[in-house]
Structures are given as C-alpha cells and as structure tokens.
Backbone atoms as SQL, in Angstrom:
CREATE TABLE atoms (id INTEGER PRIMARY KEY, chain TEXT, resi INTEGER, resn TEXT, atom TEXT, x REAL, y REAL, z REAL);
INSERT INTO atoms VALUES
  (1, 'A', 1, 'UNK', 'N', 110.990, 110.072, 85.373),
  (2, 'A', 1, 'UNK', 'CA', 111.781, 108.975, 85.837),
  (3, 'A', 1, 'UNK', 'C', 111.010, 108.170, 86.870),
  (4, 'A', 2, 'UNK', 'N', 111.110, 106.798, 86.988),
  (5, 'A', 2, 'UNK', 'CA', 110.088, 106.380, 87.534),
  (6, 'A', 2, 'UNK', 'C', 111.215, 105.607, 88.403),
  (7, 'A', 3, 'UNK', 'N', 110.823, 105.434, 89.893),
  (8, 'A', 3, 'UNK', 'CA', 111.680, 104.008, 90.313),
  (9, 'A', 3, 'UNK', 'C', 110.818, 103.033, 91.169),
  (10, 'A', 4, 'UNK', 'N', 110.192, 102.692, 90.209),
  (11, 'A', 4, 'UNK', 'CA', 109.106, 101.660, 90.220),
  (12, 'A', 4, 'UNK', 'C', 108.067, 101.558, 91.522),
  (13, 'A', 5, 'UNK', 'N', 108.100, 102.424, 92.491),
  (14, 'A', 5, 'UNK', 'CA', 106.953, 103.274, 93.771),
  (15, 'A', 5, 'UNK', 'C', 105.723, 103.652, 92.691),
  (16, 'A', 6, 'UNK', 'N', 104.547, 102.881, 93.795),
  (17, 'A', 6, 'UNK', 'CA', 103.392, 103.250, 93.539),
  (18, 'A', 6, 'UNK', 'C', 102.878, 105.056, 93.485),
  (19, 'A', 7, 'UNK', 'N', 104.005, 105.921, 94.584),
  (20, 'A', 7, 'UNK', 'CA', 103.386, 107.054, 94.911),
  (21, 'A', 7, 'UNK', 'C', 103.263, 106.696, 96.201),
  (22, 'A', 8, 'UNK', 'N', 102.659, 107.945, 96.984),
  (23, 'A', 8, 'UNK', 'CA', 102.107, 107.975, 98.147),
  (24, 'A', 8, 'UNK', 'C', 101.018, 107.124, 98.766),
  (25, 'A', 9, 'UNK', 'N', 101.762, 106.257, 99.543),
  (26, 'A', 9, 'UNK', 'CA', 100.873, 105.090, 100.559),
  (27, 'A', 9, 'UNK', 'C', 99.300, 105.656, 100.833),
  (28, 'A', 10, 'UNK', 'N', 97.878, 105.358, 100.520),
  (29, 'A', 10, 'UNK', 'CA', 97.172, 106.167, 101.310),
  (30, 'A', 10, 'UNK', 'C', 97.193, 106.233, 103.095),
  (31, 'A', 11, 'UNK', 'N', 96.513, 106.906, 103.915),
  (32, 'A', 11, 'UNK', 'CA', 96.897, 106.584, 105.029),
  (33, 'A', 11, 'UNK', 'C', 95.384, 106.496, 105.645),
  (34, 'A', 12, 'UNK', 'N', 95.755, 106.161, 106.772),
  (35, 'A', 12, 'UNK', 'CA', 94.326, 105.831, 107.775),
  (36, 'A', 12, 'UNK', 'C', 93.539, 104.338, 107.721),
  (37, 'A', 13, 'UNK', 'N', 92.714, 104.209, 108.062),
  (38, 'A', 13, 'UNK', 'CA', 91.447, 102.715, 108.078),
  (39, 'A', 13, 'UNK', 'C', 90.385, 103.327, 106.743),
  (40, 'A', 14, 'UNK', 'N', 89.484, 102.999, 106.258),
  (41, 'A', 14, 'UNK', 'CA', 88.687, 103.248, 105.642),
  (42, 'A', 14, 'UNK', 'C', 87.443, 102.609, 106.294),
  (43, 'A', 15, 'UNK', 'N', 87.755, 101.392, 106.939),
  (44, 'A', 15, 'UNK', 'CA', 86.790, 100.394, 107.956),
  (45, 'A', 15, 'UNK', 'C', 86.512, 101.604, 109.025),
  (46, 'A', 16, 'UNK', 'N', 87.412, 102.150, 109.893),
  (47, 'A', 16, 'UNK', 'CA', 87.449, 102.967, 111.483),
  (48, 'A', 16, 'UNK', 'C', 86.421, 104.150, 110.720),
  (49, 'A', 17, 'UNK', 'N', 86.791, 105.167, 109.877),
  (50, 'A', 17, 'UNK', 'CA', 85.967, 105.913, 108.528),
  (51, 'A', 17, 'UNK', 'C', 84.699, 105.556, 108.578),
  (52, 'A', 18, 'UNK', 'N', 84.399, 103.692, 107.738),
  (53, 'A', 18, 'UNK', 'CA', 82.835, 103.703, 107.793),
  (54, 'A', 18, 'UNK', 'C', 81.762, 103.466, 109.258),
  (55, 'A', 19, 'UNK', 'N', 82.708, 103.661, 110.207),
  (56, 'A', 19, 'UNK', 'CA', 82.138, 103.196, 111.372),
  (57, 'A', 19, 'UNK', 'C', 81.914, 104.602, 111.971),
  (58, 'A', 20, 'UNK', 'N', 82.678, 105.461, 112.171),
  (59, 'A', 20, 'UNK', 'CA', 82.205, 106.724, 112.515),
  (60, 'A', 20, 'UNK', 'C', 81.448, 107.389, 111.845),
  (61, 'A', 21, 'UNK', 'N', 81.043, 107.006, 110.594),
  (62, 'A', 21, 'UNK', 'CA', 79.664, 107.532, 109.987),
  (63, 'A', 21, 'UNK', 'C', 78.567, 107.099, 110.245),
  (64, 'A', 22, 'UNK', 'N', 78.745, 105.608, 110.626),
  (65, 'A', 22, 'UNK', 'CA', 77.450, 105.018, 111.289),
  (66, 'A', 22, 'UNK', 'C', 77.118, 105.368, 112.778),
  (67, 'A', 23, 'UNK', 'N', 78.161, 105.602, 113.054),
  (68, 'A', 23, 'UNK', 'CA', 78.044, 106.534, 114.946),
  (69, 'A', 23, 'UNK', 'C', 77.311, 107.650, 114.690),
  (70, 'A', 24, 'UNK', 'N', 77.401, 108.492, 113.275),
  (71, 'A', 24, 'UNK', 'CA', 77.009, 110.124, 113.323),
  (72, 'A', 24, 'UNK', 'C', 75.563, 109.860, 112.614),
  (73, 'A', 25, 'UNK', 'N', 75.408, 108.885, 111.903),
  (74, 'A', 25, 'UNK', 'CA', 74.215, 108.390, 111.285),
  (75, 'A', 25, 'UNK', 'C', 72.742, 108.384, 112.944),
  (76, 'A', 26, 'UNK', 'N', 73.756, 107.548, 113.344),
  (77, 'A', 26, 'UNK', 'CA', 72.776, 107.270, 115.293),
  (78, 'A', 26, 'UNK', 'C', 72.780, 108.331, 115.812),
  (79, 'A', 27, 'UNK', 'N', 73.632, 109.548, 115.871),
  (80, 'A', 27, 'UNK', 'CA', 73.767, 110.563, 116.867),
  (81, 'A', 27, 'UNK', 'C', 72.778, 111.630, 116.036),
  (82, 'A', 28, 'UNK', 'N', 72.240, 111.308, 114.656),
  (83, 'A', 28, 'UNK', 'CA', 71.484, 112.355, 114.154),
  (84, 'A', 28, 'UNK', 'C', 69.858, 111.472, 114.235),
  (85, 'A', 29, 'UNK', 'N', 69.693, 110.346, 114.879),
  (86, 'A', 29, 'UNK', 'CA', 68.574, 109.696, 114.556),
  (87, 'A', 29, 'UNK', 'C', 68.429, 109.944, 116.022),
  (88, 'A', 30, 'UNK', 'N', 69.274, 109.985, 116.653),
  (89, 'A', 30, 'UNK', 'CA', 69.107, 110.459, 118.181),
  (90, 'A', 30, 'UNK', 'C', 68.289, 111.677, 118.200),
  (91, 'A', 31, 'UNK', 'N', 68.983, 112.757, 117.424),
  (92, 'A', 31, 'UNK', 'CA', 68.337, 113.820, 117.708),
  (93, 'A', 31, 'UNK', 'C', 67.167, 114.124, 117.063),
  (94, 'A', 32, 'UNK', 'N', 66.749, 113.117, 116.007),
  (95, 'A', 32, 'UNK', 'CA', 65.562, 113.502, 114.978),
  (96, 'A', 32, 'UNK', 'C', 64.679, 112.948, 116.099),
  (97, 'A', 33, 'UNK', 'N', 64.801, 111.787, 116.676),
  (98, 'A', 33, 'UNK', 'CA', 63.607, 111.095, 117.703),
  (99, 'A', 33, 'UNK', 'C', 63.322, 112.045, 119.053),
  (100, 'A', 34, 'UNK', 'N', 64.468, 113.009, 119.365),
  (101, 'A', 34, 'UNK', 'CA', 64.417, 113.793, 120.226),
  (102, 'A', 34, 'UNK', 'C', 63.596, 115.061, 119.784),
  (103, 'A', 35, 'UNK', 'N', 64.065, 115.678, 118.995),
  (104, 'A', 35, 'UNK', 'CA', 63.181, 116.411, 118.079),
  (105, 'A', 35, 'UNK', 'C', 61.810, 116.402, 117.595),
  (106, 'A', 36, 'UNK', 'N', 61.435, 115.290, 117.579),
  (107, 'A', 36, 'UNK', 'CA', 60.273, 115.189, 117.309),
  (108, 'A', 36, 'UNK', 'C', 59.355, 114.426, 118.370),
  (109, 'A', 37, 'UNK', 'N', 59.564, 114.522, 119.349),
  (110, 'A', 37, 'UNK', 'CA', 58.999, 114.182, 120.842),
  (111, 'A', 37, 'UNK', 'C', 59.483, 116.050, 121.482),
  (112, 'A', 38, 'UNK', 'N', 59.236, 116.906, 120.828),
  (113, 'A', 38, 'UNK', 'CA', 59.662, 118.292, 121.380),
  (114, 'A', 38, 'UNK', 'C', 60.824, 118.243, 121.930),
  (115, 'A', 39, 'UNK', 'N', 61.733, 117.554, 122.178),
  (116, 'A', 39, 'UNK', 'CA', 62.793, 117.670, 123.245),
  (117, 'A', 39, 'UNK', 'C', 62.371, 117.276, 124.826),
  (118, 'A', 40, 'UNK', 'N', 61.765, 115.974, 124.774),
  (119, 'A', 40, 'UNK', 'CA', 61.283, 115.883, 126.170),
  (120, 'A', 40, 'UNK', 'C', 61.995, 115.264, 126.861),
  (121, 'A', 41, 'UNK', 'N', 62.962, 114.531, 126.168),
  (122, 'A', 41, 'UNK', 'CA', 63.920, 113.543, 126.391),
  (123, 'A', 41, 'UNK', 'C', 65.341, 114.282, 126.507),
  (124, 'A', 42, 'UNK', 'N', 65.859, 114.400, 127.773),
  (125, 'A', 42, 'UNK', 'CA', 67.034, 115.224, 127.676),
  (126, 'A', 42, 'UNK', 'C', 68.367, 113.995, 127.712),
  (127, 'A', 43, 'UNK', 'N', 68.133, 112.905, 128.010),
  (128, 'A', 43, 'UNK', 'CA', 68.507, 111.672, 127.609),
  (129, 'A', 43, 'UNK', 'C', 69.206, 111.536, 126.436),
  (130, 'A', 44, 'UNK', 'N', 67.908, 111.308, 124.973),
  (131, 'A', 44, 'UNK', 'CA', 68.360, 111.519, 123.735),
  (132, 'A', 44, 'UNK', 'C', 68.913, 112.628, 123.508),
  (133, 'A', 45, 'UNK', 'N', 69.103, 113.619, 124.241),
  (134, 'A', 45, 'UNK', 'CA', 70.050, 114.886, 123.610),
  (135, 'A', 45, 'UNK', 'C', 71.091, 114.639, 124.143),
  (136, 'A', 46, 'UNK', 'N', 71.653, 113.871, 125.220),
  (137, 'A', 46, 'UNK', 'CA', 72.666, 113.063, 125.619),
  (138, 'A', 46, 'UNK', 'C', 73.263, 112.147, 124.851),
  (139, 'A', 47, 'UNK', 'N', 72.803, 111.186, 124.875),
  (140, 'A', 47, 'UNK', 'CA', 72.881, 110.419, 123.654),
  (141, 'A', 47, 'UNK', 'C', 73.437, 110.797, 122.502),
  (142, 'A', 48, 'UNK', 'N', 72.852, 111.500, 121.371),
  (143, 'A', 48, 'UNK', 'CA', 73.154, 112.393, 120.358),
  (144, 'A', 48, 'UNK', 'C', 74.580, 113.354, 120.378),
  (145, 'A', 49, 'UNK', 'N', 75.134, 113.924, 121.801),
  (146, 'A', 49, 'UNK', 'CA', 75.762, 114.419, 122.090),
  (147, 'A', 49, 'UNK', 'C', 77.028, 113.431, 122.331),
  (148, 'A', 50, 'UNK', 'N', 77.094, 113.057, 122.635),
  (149, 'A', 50, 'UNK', 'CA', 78.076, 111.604, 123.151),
  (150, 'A', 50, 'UNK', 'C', 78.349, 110.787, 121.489),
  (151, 'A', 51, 'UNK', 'N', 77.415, 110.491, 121.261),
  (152, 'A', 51, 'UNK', 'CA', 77.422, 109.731, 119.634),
  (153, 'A', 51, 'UNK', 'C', 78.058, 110.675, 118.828),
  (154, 'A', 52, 'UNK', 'N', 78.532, 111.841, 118.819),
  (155, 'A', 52, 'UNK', 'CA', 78.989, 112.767, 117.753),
  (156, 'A', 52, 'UNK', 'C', 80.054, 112.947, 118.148),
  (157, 'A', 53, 'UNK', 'N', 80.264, 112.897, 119.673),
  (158, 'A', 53, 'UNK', 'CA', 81.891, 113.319, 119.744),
  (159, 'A', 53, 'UNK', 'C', 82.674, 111.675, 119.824),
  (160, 'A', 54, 'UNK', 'N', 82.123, 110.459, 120.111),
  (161, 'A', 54, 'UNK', 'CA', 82.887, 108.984, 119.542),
  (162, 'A', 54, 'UNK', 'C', 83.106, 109.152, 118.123),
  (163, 'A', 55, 'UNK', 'N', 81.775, 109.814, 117.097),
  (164, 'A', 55, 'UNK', 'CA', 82.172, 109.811, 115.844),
  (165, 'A', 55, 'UNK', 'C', 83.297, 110.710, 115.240),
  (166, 'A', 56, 'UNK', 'N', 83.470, 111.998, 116.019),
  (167, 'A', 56, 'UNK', 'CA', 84.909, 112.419, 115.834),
  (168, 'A', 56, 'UNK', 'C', 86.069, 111.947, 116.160),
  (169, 'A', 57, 'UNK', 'N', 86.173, 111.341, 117.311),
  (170, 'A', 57, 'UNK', 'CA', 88.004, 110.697, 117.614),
  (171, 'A', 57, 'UNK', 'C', 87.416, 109.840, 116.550),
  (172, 'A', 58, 'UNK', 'N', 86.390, 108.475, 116.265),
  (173, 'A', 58, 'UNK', 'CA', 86.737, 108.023, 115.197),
  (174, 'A', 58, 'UNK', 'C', 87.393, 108.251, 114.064),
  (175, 'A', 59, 'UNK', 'N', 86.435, 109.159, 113.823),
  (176, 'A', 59, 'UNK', 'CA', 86.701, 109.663, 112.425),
  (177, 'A', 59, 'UNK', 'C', 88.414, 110.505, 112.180),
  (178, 'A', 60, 'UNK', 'N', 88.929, 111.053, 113.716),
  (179, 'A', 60, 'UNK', 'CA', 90.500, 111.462, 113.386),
  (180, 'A', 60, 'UNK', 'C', 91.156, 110.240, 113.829),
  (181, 'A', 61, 'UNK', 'N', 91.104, 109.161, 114.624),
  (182, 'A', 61, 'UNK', 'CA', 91.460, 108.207, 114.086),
  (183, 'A', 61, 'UNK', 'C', 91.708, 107.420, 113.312),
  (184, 'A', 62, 'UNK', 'N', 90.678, 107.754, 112.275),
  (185, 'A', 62, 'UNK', 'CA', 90.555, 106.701, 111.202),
  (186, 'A', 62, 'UNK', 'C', 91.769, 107.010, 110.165),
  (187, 'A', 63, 'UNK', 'N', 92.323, 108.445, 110.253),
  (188, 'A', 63, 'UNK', 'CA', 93.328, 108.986, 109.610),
  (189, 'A', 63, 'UNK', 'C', 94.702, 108.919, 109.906),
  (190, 'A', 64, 'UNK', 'N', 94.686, 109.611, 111.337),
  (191, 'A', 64, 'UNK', 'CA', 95.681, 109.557, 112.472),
  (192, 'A', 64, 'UNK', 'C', 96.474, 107.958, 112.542),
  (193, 'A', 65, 'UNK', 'N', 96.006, 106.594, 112.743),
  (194, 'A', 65, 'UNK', 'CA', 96.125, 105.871, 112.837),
  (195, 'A', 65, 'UNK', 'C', 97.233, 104.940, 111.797),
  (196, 'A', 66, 'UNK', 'N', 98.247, 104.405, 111.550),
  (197, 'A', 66, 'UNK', 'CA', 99.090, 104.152, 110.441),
  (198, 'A', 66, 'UNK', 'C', 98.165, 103.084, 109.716),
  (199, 'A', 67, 'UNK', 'N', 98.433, 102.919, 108.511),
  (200, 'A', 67, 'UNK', 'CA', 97.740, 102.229, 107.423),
  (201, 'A', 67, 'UNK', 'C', 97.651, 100.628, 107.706),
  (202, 'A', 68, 'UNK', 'N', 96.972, 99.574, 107.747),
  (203, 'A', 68, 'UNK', 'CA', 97.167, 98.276, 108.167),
  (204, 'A', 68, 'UNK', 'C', 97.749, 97.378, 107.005),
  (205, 'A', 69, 'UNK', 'N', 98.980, 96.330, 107.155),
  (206, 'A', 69, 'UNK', 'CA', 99.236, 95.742, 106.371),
  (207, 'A', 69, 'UNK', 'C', 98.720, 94.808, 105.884);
C-alpha cells in the first residue's frame, strides 16, 4: 500500500560531510610532512591533532544537523 511518501527523508548535509573530509585529508598531510621531517615539528603534530578532531564534530554534525530545505 503506498500513500504516495517518498520513504525516509535522508538526514544530515552531504556539503558539512565533504568538508570534514577535506579537514582529515589536511590533518593527514599534516602528519605525513611531520613524519617525514622525523617529527621535528611538534607544531605539525599540533596541527594534525586539532585538524582531526574539527573533522569529527564536522563530520557528527554533518549528520546530527536537520536536513536543509
């Protein structure tokens, strides 16, 4: 029986989504440049560290957040 509903709304941003991948994209280029300077830079391990946890509230934001009309 159908009463003419698509189904379940998806939910979240998909935009907020591709942006916290590009945060975790930087927070791993952080650590590859850190990494490969031995770790001399405790800076970039800062950096890297900070960039991964913006890319998480993003990324539960991106869900958390109600769907935009």
């Amino acid at each position: 029986m159908s009463d003419g509903s698509a189904g379940p709304r998806p939910r979240g941003w998909v935009s907020l989504y591709v942006v916290a991948f590009a945060v975790l994209l930087g927070a791993g280029a952080a650590l590859g440049v850190s990494a490969r300077g031995f770790l001399e830079s405790m800076g970039l391990l800062w950096l890297s560290i900070a960039l991964s946890g913006a890319a998480i509230v993003l990324a539960v934001a991106s869900v958390l957040l109600p769907p935009r009309r």
